[in-house]
One Martini backbone bead per residue (centre of mass of N, CA, C, O) as a GRO file, in nm:
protein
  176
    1UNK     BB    1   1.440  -1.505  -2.084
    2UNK     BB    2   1.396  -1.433  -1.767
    3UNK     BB    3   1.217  -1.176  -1.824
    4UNK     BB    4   0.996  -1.294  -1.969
    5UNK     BB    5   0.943  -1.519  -1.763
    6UNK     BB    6   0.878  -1.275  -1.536
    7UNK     BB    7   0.646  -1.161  -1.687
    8UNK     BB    8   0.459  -1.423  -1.683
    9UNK     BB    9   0.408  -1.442  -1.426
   10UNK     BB   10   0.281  -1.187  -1.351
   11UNK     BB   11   0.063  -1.214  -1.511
   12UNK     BB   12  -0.047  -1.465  -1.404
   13UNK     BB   13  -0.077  -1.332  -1.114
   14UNK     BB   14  -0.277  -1.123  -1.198
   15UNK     BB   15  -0.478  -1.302  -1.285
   16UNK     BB   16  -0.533  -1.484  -1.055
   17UNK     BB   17  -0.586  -1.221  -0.840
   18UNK     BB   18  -0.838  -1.102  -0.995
   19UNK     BB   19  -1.048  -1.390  -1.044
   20UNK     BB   20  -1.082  -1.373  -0.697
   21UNK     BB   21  -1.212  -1.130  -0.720
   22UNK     BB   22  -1.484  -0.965  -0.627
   23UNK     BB   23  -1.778  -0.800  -0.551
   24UNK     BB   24  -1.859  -0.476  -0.448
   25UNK     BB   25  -2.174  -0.295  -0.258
   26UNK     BB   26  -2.164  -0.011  -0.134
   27UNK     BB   27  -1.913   0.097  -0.258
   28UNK     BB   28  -1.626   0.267  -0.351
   29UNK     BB   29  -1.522   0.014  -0.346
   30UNK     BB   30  -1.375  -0.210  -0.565
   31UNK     BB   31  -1.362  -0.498  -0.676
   32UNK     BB   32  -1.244  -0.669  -0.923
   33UNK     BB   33  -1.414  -0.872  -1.156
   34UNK     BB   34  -1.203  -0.833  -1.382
   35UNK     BB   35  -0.876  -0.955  -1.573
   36UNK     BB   36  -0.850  -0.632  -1.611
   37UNK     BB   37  -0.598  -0.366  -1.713
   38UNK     BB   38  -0.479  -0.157  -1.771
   39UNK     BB   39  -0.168  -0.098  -1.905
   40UNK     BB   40  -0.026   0.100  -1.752
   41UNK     BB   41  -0.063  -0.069  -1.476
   42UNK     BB   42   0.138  -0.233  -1.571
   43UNK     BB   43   0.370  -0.130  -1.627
   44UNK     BB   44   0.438   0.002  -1.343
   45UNK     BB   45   0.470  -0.241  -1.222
   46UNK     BB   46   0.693  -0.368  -1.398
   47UNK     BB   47   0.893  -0.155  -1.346
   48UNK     BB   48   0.894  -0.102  -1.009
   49UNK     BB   49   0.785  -0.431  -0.949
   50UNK     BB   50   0.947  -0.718  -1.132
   51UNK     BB   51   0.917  -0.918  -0.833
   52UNK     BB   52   0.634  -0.925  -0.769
   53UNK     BB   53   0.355  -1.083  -0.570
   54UNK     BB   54   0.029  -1.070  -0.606
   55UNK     BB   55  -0.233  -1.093  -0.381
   56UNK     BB   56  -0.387  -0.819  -0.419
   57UNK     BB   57  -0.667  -0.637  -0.578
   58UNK     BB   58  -0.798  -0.296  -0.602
   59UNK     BB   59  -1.046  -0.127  -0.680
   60UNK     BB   60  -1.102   0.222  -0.684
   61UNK     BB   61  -1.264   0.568  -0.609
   62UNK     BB   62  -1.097   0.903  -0.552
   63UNK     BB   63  -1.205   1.175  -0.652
   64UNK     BB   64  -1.310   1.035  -0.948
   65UNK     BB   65  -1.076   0.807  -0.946
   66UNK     BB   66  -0.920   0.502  -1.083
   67UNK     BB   67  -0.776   0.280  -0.910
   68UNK     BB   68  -0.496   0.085  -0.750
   69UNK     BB   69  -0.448  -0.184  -0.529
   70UNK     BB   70  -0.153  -0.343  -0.422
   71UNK     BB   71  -0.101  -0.653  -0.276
   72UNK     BB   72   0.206  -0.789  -0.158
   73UNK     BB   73   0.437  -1.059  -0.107
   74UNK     BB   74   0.709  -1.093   0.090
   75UNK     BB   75   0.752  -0.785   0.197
   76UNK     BB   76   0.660  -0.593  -0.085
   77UNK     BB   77   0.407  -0.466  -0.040
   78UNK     BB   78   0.262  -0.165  -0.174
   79UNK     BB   79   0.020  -0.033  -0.446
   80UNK     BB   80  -0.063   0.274  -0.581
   81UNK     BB   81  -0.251   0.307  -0.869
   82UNK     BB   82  -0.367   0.467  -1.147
   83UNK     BB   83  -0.484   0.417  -1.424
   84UNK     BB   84  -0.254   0.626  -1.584
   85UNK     BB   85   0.030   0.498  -1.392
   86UNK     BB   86   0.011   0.668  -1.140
   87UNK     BB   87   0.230   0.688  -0.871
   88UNK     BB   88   0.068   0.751  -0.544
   89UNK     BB   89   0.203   0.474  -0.359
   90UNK     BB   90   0.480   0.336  -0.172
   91UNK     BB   91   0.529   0.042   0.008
   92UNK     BB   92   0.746  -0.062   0.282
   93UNK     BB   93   0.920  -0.220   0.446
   94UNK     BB   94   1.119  -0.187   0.761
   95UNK     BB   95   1.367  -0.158   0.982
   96UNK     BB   96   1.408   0.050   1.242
   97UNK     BB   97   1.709   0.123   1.161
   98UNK     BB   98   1.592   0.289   0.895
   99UNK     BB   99   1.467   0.491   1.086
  100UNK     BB  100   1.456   0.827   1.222
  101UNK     BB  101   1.487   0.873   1.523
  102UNK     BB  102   1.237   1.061   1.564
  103UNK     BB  103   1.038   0.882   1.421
  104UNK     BB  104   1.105   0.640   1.651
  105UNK     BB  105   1.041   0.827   1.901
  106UNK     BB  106   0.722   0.850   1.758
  107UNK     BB  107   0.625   0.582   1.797
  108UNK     BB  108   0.706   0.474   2.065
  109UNK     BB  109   0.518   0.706   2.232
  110UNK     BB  110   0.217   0.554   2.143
  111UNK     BB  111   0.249   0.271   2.225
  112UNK     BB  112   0.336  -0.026   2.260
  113UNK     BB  113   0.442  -0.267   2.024
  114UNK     BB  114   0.574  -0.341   1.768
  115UNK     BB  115   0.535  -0.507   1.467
  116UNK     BB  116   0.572  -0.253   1.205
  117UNK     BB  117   0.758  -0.129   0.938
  118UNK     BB  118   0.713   0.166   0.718
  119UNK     BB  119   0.696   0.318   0.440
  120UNK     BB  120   0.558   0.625   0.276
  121UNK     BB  121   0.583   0.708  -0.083
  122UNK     BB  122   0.457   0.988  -0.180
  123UNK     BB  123   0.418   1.102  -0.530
  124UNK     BB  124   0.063   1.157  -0.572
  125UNK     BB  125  -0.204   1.320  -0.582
  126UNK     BB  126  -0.574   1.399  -0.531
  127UNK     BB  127  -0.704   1.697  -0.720
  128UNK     BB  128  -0.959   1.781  -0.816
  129UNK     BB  129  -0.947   1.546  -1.021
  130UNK     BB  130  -0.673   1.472  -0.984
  131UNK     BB  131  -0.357   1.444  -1.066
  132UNK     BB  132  -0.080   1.464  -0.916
  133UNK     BB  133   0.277   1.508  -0.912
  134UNK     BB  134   0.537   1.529  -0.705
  135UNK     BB  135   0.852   1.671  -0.706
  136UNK     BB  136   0.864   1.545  -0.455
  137UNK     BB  137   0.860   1.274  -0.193
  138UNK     BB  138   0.670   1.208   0.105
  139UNK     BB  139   0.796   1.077   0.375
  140UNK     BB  140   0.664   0.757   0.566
  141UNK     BB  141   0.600   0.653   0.914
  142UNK     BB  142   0.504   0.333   0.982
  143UNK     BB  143   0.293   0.147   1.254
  144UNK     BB  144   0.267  -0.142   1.412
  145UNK     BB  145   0.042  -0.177   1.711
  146UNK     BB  146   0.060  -0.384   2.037
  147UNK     BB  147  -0.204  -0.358   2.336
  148UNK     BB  148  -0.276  -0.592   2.454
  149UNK     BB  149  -0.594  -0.614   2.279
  150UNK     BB  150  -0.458  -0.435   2.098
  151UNK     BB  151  -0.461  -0.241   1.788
  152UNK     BB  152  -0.278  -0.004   1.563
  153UNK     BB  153  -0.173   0.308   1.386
  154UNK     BB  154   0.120   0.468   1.290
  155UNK     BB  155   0.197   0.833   1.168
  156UNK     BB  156   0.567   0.981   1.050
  157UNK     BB  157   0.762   1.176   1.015
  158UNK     BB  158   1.084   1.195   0.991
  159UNK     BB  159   1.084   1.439   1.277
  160UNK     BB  160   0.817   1.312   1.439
  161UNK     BB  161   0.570   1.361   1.327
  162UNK     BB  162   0.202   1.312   1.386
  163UNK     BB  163  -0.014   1.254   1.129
  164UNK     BB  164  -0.121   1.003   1.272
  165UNK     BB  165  -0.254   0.829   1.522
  166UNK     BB  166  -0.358   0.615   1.773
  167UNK     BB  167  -0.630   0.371   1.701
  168UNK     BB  168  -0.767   0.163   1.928
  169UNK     BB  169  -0.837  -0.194   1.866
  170UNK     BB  170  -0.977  -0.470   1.905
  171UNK     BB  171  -0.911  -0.755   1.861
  172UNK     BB  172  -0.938  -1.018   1.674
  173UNK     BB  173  -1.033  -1.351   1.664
  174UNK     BB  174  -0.931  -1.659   1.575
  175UNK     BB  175  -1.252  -1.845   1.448
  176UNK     BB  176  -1.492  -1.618   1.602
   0.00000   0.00000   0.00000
């Protein structure tokens, strides 16, 4: 009964979380316009995170396959699902102690304060138009990351390389 009910909620996030997103023109991306995911994308997230609250969804396109980009409320993160249903990508947020010591060595030396870190493990890459899916996951340390008025992303393998460097940003301001 409470799995029922546990599914009823999801769908019901679902098709509210879709209805409210509107359709971009001229990109890649696009938001979908209708509540409506394939089976499979659906399944997948049942499967993988069967009590996440989604808050966002994203469809895109990117080398010629059509994915979904799922955004989680309550620091469930993030998930990448391709329409076939393969998880090409999910994010958690994650505390700096479960970091490994190089790769947080490697965080803290790009300069400003931690705001947020995640894990980033990507299952399957999208090659020459096809999903591939990988023998074992990749896993990547993200941090957000904030100095004077600027904001960053940096990104690092377990051993402290860095993938992603940091680009910083002007803070926007809220309200203007």
């Amino acid at each position: 009964m409470k799995r029922k009910e546990s599914l009823m909620s999801l769908v019901a996030v679902m098709v509210l979380a879709l209805a409210t997103v509107g359709h971009g023109q001229g990109s890649k991306k696009q938001k979908a316009r209708t509540p409506k995911l394939p089976a499979a994308v659906t399944e997948a997230i049942k499967t993988e995170c069967p009590n996440c609250i989604i808050a966002k969804v994203t469809r895109e396109k990117e080398h010629g396959i059509m994915g979904y980009d799922f955004e989680f409320r309550n620091g469930q993160g993030e998930m990448d699902v391709a329409a076939d249903g393969t998880i090409l990508e999910r994010e958690t947020q994650v505390p700096t102690s479960k970091i490994p010591p190089p790769a947080l060595e490697a965080i803290r030396n790009a300069g400003g304060t931690i705001l947020l870190t995640e894990t980033d493990e990507v299952r399957a890459e999208i090659k020459d138009g096809k999903v591939v899916k990988l023998d074992s996951p990749t896993i990547r340390y993200e941090a957000d990351l904030v100095k004077e008025s600027k904001t960053s992303e940096v990104v690092v393998t377990s051993d402290g390389q860095v993938t992603e460097g940091p680009k910083w940003k002007t803070k926007m301001r809220q309200g203007g």
